[in-house]
C-alpha positions in Angstrom: -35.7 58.6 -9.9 -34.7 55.2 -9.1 -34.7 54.1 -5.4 -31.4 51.8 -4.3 -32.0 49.0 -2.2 -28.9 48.1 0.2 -27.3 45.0 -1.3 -27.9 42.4 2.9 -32.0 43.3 1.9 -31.8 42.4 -2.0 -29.6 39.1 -0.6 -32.1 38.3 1.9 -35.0 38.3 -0.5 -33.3 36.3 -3.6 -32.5 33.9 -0.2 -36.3 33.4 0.6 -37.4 33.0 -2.9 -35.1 30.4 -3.9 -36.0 28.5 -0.7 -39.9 29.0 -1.6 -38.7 27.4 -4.5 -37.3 24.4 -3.4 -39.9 23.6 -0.9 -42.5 23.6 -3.4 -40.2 21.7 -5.7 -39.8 18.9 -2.9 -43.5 19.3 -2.2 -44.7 18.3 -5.7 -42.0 15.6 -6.1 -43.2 13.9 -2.7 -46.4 13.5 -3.5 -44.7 11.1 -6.7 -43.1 9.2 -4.8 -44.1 5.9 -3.0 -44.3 6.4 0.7 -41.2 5.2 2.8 -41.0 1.2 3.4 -43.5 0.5 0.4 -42.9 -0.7 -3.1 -43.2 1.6 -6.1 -44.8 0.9 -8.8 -42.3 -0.7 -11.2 -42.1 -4.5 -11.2 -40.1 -6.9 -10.0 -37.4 -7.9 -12.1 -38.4 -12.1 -13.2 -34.8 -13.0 -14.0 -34.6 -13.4 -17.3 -31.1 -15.3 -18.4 -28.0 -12.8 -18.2 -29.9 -10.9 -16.1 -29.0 -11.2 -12.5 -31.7 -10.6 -9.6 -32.0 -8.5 -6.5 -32.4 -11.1 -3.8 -32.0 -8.7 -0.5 -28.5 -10.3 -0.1 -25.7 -8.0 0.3 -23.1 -9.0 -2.2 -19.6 -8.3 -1.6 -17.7 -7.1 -4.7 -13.6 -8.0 -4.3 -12.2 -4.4 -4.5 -8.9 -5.1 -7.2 -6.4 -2.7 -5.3 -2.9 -3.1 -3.1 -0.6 -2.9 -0.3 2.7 -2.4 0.2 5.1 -3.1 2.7 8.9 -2.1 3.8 11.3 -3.9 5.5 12.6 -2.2 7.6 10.8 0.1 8.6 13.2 2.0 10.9 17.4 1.4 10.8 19.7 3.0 12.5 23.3 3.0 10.8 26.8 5.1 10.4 28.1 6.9 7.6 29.4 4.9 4.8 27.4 1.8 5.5 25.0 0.0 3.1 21.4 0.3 3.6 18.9 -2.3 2.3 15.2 -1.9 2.0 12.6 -4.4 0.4 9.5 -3.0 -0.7 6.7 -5.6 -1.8 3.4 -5.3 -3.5 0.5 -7.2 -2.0 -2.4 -7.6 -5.1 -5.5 -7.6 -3.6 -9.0 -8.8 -5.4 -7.0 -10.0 -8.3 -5.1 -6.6 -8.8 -2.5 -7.1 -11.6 -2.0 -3.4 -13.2 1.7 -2.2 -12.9 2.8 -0.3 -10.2 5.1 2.5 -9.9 7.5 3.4 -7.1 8.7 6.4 -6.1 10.3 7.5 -3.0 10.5 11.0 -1.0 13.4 11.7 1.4 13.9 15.1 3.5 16.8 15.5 6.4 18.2 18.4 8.4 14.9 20.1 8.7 14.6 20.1 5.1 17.9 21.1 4.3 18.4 17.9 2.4 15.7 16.9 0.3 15.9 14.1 -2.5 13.6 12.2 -4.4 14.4 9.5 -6.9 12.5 6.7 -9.2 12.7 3.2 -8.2 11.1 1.7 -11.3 7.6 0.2 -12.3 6.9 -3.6 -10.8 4.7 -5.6 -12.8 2.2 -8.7 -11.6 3.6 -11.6 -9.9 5.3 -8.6 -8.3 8.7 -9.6 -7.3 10.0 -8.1 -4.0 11.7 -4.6 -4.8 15.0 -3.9 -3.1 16.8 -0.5 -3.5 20.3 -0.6 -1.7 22.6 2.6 -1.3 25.5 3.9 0.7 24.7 6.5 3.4 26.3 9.8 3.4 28.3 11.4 5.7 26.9 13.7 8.1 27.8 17.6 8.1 30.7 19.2 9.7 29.2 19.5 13.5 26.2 17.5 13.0 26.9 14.1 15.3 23.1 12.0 14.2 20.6 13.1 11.6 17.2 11.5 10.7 16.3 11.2 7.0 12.2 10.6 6.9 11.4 8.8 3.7 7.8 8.6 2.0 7.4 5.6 -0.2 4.8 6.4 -3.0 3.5 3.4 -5.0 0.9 3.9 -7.9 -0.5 1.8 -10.2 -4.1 1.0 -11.5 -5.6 4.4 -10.3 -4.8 4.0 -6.4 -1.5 5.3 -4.6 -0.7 3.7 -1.3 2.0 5.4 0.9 4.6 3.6 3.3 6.9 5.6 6.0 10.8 5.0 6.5 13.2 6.4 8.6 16.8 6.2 8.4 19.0 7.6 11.9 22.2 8.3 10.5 25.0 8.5 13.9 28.7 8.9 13.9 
């Protein structure tokens, strides 16, 4: 007859011999290793040409990313009206991939929910201005607030901007 060990012992066991294990792992690879502070035993790179050198000099490398602004952030307005917003690229570290824009709109406690394509902007990166009209406001609904989420991706990094629009009769 086979005797049934409960499953928290057989657990606890499997945990103690994997830890055994890596303690004697780390164990035998310490005593490969050159002690902390000291130099191993591979030699010092002699700078051969093309080859660049450690020197013990941080070196700052120019991250090629962006920013993006809006202007303005914040506007309050009345139905009907035209809205303007400008929303420029900054390049930073000589950053000249495309960049698309997209923007994300919600009102009424989510009742009203848009979002729309504002095109792809390309290096010099001209300033980006998106004009509409804005809508009326519900039957006994006297001010809303339209939260917007400005998404710009291009070159493997999104950036995100906040707008609000106040919308009173």
């Amino acid at each position: 007859m086979v005797r049934e060990y409960p499953p928290l012992l057989i657990a606890v066991l499997i945990c103690v011999t994997l830890t055994g294990a890596v303690i004697v792992y780390a164990l035998l690879m310490g005593a490969s290793a050159p002690p902390p502070g000291q130099p191993g035993k591979t030699p010092a790179p002699t700078g051969t040409p093309g080859t660049p050198v450690a020197t013990g000099t941080p070196v700052q490398i120019a991250s090629r990313s962006f920013s993006i602004s809006v202007a303005p952030a914040s506007v309050a307005t009345r139905p009907g009206e035209t809205v303007r917003f400008t929303l420029t690229v900054h390049p930073e570290g000589g950053f000249s991939a495309p960049v698309a824009i997209r923007v994300s709109a919600t009102a009424l406690g989510g009742v009203y929910r848009e979002n729309r394509d504002l095109g792809t902007v390309s290096a010099p990166y001209p300033p980006l201005t998106y004009e509409g009209a804005v809508p009326d406001l519900p039957p006994f609904v006297s001010t809303a607030t339209v939260d917007a989420v400005v998404t710009a991706t291009g070159g493997g990094t999104v950036r995100t901007e906040r707008v609000q629009l106040v919308i009173r009769r």
